[in-house]
C-alpha positions as CSV (number, residue, x, y, z in Angstrom):
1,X,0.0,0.0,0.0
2,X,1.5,3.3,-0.8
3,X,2.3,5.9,1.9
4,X,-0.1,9.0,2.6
5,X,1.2,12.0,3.2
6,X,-0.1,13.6,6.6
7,X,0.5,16.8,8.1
8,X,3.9,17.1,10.0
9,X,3.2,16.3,13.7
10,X,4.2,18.9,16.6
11,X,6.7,15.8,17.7
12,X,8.6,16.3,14.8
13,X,11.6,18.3,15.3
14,X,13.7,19.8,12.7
15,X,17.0,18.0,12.0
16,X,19.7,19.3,14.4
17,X,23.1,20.5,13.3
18,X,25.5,18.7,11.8
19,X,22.6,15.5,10.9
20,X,22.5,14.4,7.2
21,X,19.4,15.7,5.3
22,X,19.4,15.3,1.5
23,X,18.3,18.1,-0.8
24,X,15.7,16.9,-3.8
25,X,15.0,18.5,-7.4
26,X,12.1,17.9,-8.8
27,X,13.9,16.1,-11.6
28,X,14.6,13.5,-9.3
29,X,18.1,14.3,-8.6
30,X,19.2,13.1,-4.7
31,X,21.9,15.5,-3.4
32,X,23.1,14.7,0.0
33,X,23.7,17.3,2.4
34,X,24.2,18.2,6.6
35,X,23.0,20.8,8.7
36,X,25.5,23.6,9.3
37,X,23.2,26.0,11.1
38,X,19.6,26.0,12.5
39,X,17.4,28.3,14.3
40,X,13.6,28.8,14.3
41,X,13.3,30.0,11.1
42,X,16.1,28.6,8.5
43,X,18.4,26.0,7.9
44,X,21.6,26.1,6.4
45,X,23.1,22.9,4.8
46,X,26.3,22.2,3.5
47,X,25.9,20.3,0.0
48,X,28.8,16.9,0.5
49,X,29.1,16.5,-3.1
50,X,30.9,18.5,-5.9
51,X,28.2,19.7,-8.3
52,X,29.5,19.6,-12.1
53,X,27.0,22.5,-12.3
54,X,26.0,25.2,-9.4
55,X,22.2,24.5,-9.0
56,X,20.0,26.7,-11.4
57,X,17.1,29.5,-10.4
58,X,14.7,26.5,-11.4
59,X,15.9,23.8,-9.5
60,X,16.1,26.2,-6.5
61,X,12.5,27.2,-6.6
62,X,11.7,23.3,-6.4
63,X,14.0,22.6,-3.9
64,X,13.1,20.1,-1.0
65,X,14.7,19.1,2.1
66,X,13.8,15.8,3.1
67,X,15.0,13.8,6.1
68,X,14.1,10.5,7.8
69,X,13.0,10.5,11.8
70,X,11.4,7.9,14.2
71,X,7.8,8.4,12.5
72,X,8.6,8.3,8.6
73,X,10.0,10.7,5.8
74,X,9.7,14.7,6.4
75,X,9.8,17.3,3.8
76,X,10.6,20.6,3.9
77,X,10.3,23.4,1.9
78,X,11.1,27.2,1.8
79,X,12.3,30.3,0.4
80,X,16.4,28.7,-1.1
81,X,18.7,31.1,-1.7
82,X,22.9,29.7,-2.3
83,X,25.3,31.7,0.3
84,X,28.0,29.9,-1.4
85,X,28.9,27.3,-4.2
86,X,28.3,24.8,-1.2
87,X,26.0,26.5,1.0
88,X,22.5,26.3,1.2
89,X,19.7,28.2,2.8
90,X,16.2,27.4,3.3
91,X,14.2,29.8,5.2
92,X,10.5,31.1,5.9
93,X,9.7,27.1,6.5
94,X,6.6,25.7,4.9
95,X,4.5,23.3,7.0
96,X,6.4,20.1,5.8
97,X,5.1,16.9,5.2
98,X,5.4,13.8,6.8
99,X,5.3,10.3,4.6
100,X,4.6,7.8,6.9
101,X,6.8,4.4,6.6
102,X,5.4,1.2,7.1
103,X,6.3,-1.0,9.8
104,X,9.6,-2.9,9.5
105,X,9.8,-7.3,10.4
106,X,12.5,-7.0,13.3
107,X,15.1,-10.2,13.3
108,X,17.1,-11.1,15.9
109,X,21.0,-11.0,14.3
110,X,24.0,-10.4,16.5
111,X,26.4,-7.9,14.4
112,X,29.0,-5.8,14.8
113,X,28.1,-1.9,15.6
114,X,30.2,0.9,15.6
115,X,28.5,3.9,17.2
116,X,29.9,7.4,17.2
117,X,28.5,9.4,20.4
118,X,28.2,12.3,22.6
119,X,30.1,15.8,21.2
120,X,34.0,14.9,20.7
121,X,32.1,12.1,18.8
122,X,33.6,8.8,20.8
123,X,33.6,5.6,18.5
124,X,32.6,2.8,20.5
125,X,32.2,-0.7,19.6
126,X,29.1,-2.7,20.4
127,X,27.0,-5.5,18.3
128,X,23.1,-5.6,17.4
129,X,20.8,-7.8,19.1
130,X,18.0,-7.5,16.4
131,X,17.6,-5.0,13.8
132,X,15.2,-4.1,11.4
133,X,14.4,-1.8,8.2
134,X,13.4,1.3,11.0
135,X,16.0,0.4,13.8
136,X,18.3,-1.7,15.3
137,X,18.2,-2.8,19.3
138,X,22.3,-2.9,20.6
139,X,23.9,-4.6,23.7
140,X,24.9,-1.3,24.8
141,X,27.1,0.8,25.9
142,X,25.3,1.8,29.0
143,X,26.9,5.4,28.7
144,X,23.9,5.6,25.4
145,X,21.2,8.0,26.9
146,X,17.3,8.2,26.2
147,X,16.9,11.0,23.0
148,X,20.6,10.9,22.2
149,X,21.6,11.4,19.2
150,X,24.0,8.4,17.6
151,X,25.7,7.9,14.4
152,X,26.4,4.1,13.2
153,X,28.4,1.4,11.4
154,X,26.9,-1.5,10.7
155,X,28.6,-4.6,9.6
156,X,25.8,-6.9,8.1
157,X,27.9,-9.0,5.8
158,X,31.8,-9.4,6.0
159,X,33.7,-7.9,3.7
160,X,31.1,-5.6,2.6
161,X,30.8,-1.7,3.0
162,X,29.1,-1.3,6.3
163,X,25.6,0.3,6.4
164,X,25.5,3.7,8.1
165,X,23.2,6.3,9.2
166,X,22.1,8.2,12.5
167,X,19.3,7.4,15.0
168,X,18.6,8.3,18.2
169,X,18.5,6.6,21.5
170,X,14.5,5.6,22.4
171,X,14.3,2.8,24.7
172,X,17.2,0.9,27.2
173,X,16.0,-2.2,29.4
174,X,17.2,-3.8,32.6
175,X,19.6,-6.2,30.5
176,X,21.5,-2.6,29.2
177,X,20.5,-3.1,25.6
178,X,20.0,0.1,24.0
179,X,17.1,0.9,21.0
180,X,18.0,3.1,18.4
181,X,15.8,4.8,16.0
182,X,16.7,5.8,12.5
183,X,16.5,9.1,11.7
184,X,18.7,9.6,8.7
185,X,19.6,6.4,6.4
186,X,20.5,6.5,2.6
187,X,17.5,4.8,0.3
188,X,20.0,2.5,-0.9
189,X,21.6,0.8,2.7
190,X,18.2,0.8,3.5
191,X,17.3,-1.3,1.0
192,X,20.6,-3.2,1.6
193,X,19.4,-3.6,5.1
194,X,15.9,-4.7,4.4
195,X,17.5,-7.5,2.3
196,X,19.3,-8.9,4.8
197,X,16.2,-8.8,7.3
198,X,14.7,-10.7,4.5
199,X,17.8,-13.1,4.6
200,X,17.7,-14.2,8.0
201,X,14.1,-14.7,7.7
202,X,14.7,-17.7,5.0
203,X,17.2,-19.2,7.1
204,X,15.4,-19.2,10.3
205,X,12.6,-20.3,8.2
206,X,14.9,-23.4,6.2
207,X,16.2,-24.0,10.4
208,X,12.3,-24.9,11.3
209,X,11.9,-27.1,8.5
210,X,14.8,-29.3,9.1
211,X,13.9,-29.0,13.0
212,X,10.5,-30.3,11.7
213,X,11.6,-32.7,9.6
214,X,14.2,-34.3,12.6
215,X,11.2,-34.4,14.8
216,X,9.2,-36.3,12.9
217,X,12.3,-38.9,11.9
């Protein structure tokens, strides 16, 4: 079923500085970006590409922000105006959108994490205890607090380019596991992760048959 754009809830925040947003034309082109500055008004973002051409009057006019929180998809939109080749500004916000995301099949699958915390951004290691296509649940550290903000590595398959993103911490439990939300994550290591949820599912599922079959042996 395809997602219906609601109106953006009072919950949802505007992306904080220095999270990953991506900037869309409405030719379709995904340019990836972060917050540089924020108040209650604007937002400036630094594009993290090179351009081969500086973004025209037209593409600037159509210009949406778009970034991914706890409850789905938000766009943004506003007056853009380029403070430099690489600098973006998007003021007098428009009420923004919010495209709400299905629900995600949660697996459990022990993998490692890297998460990068608190503001001299410490790298710690950890490993997943489930994940799934809208979060992943991690043994810890216990230094992770409720509504911090995370970034992650996460190593699905070895030898593979980890998938990465940020999240936020939204749930830890007596055992010290951790919950993270995603609030920023690529379409693509989505996918990529999604794939893998769907992976473990088949061999749990090919586990349950052969544990069938031995039982009835």
């Amino acid at each position: 079923m395809k997602a219906r754009p609601r109106k953006l809830s009072s919950t949802i925040e505007l992306p904080e500085r220095s999270r990953p947003v991506t900037l869309a034309t409405r030719s379709g082109e995904r340019i990836p970006a972060r917050v540089v500055e924020r108040d209650s008004t604007s937002l400036l973002v630094a594009i993290m590409i090179q351009l081969e051409h500086p973004l025209s009057d037209s593409q600037l006019h159509d210009l949406t922000l778009e970034f991914t929180c706890a409850k789905g998809r938000v766009r943004l939109r506003g007056d853009v105006t380029i403070e430099d080749r690489d600098l973006v500004r998007i003021s007098g916000l428009h009420p923004a959108e919010l495209i709400q995301q299905r629900e995600y099949y949660r697996v459990k699958a022990a993998r490692p994490v890297q998460v990068s915390v608190g503001a001299r951004r410490v790298l710690v290691q950890s490993y997943s205890v489930d994940v799934s296509g809208s979060g992943l649940l991690l043994a810890g550290p216990d230094l992770l607090k409720i509504g911090e903000h995370v970034e992650f590595r996460l190593t699905t398959v070895a030898g593979s380019p980890p998938i990465t993103g940020s999240g936020k911490v939204v749930r830890a439990d007596v055992r010290g596991h951790r919950a993270i939300a995603f609030d920023s994550i690529s379409d693509l290591d989505r996918r990529r992760l999604i794939r893998f949820v769907f992976e473990c599912q088949r061999a749990e599922r090919r586990r349950g048959l052969r544990g069938e079959g031995a039982h009835g042996a």
